[in-house]
N, C-alpha and C positions, 0 to 999 in steps of 0.2 A: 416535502416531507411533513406530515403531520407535527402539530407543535408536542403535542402528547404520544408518546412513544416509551417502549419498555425493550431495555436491550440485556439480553443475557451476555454475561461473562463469560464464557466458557469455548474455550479454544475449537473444540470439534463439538458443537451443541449435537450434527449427527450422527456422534459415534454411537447413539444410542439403536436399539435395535427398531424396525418398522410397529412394532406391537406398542412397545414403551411410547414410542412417539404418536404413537395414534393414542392411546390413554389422554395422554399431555392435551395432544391436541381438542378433545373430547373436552377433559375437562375446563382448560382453557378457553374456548368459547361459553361456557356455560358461565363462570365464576368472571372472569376476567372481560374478555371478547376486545382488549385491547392492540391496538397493530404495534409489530414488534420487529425486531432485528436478530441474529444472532452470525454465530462464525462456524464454519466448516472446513475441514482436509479435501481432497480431491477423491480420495480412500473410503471415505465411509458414505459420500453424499451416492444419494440413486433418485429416482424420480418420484418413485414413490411416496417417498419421504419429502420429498420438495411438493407436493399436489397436497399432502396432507398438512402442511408447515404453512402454506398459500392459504389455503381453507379456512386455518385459525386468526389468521392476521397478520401473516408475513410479509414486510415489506422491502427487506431489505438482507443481503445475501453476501456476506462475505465470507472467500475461499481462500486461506494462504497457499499460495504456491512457491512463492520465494525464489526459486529460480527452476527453468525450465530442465537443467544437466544434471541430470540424475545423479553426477560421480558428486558431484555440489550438494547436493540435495544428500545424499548417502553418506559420504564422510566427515561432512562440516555437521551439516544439520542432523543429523541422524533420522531424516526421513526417508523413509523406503515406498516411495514413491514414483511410479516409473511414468517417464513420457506418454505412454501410449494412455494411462491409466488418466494422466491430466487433460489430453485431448479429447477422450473419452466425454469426460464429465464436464468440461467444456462446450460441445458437442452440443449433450442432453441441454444445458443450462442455454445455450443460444435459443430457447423454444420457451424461455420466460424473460428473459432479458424486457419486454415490453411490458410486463405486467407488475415484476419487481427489480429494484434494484441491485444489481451483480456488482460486486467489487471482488477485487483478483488483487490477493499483496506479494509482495516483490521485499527482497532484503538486499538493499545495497552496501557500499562499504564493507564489502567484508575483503580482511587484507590476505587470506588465501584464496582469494578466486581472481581468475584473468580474464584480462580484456575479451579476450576470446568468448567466453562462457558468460560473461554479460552481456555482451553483443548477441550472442544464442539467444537469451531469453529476451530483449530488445526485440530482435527480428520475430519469435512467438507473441509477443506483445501485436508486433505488426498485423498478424491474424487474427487477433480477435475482432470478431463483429461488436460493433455500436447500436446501441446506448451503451456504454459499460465504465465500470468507474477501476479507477488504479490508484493504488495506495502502495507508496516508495517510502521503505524505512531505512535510517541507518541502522546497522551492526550494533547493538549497544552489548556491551561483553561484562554481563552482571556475576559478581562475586558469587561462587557455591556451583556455577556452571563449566564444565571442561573446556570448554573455549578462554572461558574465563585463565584458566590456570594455564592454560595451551600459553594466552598471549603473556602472561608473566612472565614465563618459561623464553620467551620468543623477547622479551623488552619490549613488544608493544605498548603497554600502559605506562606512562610513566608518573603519571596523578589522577587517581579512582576520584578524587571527589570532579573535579573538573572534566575526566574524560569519560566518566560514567553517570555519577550521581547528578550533576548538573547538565549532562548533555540532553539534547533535544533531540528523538530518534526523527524528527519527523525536516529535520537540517543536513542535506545531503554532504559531503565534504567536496571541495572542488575538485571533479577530474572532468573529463573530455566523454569518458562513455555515461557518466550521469548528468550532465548537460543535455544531451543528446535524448536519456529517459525523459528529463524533465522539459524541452521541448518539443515532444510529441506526446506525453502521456498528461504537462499543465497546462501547454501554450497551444495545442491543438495544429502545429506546425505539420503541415501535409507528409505524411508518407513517405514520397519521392524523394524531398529537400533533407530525410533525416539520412537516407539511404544514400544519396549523393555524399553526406558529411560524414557518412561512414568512411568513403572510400578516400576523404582526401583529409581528415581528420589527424593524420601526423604530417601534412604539410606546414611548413616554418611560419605561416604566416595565419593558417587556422586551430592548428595546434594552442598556443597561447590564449587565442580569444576562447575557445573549447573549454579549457584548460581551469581557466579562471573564473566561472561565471557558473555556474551552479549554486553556488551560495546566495549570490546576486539572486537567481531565479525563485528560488525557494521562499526569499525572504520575501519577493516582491510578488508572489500567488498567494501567499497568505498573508500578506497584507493588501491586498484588492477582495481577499476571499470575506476578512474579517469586517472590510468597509462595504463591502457588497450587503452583507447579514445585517449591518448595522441598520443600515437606510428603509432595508426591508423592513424588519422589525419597531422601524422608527425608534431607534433609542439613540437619541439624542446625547445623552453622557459617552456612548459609544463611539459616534461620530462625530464629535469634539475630538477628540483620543487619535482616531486615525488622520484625521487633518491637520491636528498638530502634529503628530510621531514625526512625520519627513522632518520639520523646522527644529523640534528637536534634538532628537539625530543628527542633525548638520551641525549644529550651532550646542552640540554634548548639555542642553538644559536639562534637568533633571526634576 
C-alpha cells in the first residue's frame, strides 16, 4: 500500500447516490488525484459506483458485514440486511478483488449470539474467494447505544472504564469459535483442518486448548504484524521495541 494514502471516515462512504459520487469522483481527480480507502454496507454498494471510486483512486474497499444471520444482523444490530443481498455484492466485488483491496468485517463477542450463528458466518467466511482481507472485531458496547443499556439491564458490564473505555476491540476474548476465526482468517490454517475442528471442537481434550487461546493468537499476529512493518519501514526505534516486548513481558520490566 502506498505510504501516502487519504482514508475517509465514513461508515457507508456509498450510501451516496451514483450522480453525487460521480461529481466526487470528477472532482477529486482533478483537485486531489490521490489514492484512497473508504467503507461501505452490502446495501448501497453497486458496480457502478465501485468502477467510478476505482477511476479516482481507490484502493482499498472495506464492507462490514458483521455476521452472515440476518436474525443477528436484524435484532442485535439493527441492520436490515439480507443474505442473498451480501452474496450478491460479494459476488460483484469478486471481479475486483485483484485490482483493489477487499476487506469484509465481522463482530465478534457479542454475548447474545450463538455458537451456532458464528459458525454460520465462519463457514460464509469459508467461501470467499482470495486475495481478501478480514477484519474481527470485539463487541465494544459504548454508552448512549441500546446494546449499551440492554447489557446494563442484563449485568453484563460490570466496569465501563475497563470493559469499555480501555478495551481494545481489536482483542478477541477467549472461546473455541474465535480461535477457530482466528486460525483461518490470521494464521492462514487450511480449510479442511478448521472444518475438521469444528466437528470435534467440544471433545475433553480439544475443547480446552480451543477454549484458551485466542488471546494467545491475537496478541501474537499483531505483534509479528507490528515487527514485520517495522523492519520494512526500517525504523529501528520500532524494532528495538518489538525485540525487547517478549523479554519484558516475561521478566513484567517496564
Amino acid at each position: 500500500m502506498p505510504s501516502n494514502i487519504i482514508g475517509f471516515v465514513d461508515d457507508d462512504f456509498f450510501a451516496k447516490s451514483y450522480e453525487e459520487l460521480k461529481d466526487f469522483c470528477e472532482s477529486y481527480k482533478k483537485k486531489i488525484g490521490m489514492p484512497f480507502f473508504c467503507a461501505s454496507t452490502p446495501t448501497s454498494i453497486t458496480e457502478d459506483k465501485v468502477k467510478a471510486l476505482i477511476s479516482a483512486g481507490l484502493i482499498r474497499l472495506e464492507i462490514g458485514i458483521q455476521s452472515i444471520n440476518e436474525q443477528v444482523n436484524k435484532e442485535i444490530y439493527t441492520r436490515y440486511t439480507s443474505r442473498e443481498q451480501i452474496v450478491k455484492t460479494v459476488k460483484m466485488l469478486n471481479n475486483y478483488r485483484n485490482r483493489i483491496e477487499i476487506c469484509y468485517d465481522f463482530i465478534l463477542d457479542n454475548p447474545w449470539e450463538s455458537d451456532e450463528t458464528r459458525l454460520e458466518t465462519l463457514r460464509f467466511i469459508f467461501s470467499l474467494k482470495k486475495p481478501v482481507t478480514f477484519f474481527l472485531f470485539s463487541l465494544t458496547l459504548y454508552p448512549g447505544t441500546s446494546l449499551y443499556e440492554r447489557a446494563k439491564r442484563e449485568n453484563l458490564i460490570k466496569n465501563d472504564y475497563k470493559e469499555i473505555y480501555k478495551k481494545n476491540h481489536g482483542l478477541l476474548q477467549n472461546s473455541g469459535v474465535n480461535t477457530l476465526f482466528l486460525l483461518y482468517t490470521r494464521y492462514n490454517m487450511p480449510k479442511w483442518i478448521i472444518q475438521s475442528l469444528i466437528k470435534i471442537r467440544k471433545m475433553p481434550l480439544i475443547s480446552p486448548i480451543l477454549g484458551k487461546s485466542s488471546y494467545m493468537l491475537c496478541r501474537g499476529y499483531y505483534y509479528y504484524i507490528g515487527l514485520k512493518l517495522s523492519i520494512e519501514n526500517r525504523d529501528t526505534e520500532q524494532i528495538k521495541y518489538y525485540l525487547k516486548a517478549p523479554i519484558n513481558k516475561l521478566f513484567n520490566i517496564k
